[in-house]
C-alpha positions as CSV (number, residue, x, y, z in Angstrom):
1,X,0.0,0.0,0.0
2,X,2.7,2.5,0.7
3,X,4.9,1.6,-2.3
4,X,1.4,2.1,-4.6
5,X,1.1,5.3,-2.9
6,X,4.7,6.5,-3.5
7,X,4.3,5.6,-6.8
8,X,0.9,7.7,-7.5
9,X,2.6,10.5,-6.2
10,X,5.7,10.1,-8.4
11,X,3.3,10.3,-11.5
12,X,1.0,13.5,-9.8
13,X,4.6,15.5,-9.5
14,X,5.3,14.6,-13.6
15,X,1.9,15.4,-14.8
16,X,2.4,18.8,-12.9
17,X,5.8,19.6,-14.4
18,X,4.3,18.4,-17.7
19,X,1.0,21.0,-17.4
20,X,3.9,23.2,-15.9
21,X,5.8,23.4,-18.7
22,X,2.7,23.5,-21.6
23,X,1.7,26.8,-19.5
24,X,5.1,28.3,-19.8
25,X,5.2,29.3,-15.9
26,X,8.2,26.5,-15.4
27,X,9.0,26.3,-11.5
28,X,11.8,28.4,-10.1
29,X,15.2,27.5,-9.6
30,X,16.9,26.2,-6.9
31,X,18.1,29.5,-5.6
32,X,15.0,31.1,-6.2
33,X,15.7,32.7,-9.4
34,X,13.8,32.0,-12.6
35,X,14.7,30.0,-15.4
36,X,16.0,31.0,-18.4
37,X,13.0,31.4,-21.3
38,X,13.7,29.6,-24.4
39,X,14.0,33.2,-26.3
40,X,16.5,34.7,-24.2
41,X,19.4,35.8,-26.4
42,X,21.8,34.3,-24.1
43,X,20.0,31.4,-25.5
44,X,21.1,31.8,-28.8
45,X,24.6,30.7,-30.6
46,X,27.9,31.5,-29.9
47,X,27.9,35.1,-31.6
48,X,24.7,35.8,-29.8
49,X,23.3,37.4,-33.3
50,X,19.7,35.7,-34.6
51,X,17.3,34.2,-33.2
52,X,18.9,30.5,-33.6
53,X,19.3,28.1,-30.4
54,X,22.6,27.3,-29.3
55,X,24.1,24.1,-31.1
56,X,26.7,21.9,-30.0
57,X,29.6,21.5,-32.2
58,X,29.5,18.6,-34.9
59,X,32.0,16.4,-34.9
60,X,33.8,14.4,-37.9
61,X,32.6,11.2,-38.5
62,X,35.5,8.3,-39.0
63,X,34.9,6.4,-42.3
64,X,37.1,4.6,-45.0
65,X,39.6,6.5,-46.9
66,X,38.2,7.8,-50.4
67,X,38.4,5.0,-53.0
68,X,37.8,2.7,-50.2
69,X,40.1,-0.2,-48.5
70,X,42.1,-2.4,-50.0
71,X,41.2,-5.5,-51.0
72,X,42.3,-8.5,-48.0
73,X,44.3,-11.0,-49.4
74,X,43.3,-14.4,-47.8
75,X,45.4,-16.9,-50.5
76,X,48.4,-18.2,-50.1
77,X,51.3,-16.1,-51.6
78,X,54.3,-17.7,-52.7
79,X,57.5,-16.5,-52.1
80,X,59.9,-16.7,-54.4
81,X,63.4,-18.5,-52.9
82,X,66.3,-17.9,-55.0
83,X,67.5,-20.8,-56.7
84,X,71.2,-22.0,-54.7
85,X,72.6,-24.9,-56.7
86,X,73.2,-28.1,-54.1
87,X,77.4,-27.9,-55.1
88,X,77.1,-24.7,-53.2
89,X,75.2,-25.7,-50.5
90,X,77.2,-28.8,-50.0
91,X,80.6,-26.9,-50.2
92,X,79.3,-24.7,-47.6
93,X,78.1,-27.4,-45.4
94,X,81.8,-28.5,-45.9
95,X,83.5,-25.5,-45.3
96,X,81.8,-25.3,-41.7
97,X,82.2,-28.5,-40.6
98,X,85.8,-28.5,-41.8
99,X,85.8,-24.9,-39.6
100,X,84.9,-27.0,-36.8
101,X,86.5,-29.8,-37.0
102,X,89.7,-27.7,-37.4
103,X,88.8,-25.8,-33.8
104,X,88.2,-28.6,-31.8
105,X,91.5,-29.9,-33.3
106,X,93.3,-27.3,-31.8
107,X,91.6,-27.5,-28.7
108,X,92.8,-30.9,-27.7
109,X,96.4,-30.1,-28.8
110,X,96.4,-27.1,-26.5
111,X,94.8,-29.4,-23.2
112,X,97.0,-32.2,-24.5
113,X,100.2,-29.3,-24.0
114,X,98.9,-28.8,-20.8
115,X,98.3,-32.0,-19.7
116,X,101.8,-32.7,-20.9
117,X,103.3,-29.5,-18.6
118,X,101.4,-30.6,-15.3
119,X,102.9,-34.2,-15.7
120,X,106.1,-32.9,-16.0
121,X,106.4,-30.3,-13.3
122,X,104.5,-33.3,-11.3
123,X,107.4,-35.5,-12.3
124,X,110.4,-33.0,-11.7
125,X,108.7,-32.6,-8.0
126,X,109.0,-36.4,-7.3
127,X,112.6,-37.0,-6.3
128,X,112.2,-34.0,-4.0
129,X,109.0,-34.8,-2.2
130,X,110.6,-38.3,-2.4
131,X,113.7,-37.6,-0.5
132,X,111.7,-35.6,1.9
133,X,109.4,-38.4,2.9
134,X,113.0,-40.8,2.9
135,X,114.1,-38.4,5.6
136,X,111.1,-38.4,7.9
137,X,110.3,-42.1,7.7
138,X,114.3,-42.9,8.7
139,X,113.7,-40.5,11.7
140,X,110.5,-42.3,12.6
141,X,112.6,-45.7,12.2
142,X,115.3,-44.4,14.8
143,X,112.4,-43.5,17.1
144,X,110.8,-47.0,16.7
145,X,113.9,-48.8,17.1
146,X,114.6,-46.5,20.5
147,X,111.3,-47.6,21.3
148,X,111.7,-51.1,20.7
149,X,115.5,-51.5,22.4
150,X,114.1,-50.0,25.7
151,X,110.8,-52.2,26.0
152,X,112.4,-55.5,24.5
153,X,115.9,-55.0,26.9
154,X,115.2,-57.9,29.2
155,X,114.3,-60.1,26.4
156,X,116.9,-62.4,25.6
157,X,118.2,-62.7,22.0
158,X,116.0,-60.1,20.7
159,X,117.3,-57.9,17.7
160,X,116.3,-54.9,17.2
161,X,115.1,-54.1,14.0
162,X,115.4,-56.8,12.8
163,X,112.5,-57.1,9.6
164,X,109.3,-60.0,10.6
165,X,109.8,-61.1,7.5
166,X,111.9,-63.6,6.0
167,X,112.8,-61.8,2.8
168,X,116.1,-60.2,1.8
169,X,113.7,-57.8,-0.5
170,X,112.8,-54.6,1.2
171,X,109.1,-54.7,2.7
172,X,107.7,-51.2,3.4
173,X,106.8,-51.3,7.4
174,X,103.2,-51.9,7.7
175,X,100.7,-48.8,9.1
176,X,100.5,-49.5,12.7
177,X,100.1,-47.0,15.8
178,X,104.0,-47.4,16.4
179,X,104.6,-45.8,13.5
180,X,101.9,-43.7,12.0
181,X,100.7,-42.3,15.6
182,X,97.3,-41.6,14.2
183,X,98.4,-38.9,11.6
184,X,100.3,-38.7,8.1
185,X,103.8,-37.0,9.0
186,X,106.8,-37.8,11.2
187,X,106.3,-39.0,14.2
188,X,107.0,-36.8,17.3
């Protein structure tokens, strides 16, 4: 009931602006002034001269260019690849593979140079480190054999130093705590 109500009133209000309006006595504005009547020259263009209602400005409607667009081409076109003979092709095809071939030639003979280098400072280091490890496992020997003379002195016939094995060829001394002492090195 109050939404029909509303909505008679709504249509009362327009029929009233619409009589309104046909009667030419349009309602005031909102500051109390009075609307501007449809023959007012500040009604009329932009020069104000005539009689003529203002106009908006017309703007330029986009369109095709004159003559129209160009046609769309939807087949296939062919393009046109110039004709290489196959010796050419080939001898190219030769050339960089022989380009290749030549590089990674070179790069093996340069590692295979340097290869050959690190051996031989490798090699020319050996008598040295060599000797070096000679001098350390002799002292170790002396310690062991210090060690072994004062535990084994009540025992008789014991020699010391004397190899374990039956062998006149030299057997290295095998890795135990006597003489490694849980580290690589000479023995302290």
């Amino acid at each position: 009931k109050m939404l029909r109500g509303s909505c008679i009133r709504t249509v009362r209000a327009g029929a009233d602006a619409v009589r309104r309006a046909a009667a030419g006595t349009a309602r005031r504005m909102h500051d109390g002034s009075e609307p501007i009547p449809a023959n007012d020259p500040r009604k009329q263009g932009p020069q104000g001269a005539g009689d003529k209602p203002y106009e908006a400005p017309r703007f330029k409607q986009d369109g095709p260019p004159p003559g129209g667009f160009p046609d769309v081409q939807y087949e296939r076109q062919s393009t046109q690849t110039p004709n290489v003979p196959s010796v050419v092709i080939i001898g190219l095809s030769v050339a960089m593979m022989s380009y290749g071939a030549y590089g990674v030639y070179e790069t093996n003979r340069e590692r295979r140079a340097l290869k050959q280098e690190k051996w031989f400072i490798r090699s020319t280091l050996v008598p040295l480190l060599q000797s070096e490890e000679d001098v350390e496992f002799l002292e170790r020997q002396k310690k062991k054999q210090a060690a072994e003379a004062e535990i084994m002195k009540d025992v008789p016939g014991w020699k010391v130093g004397e190899s374990v094995y039956h062998t006149k060829r030299w057997v290295p001394p095998p890795l135990n705590d006597q003489n490694f002492n849980g580290r690589w090195g000479p023995a302290e």
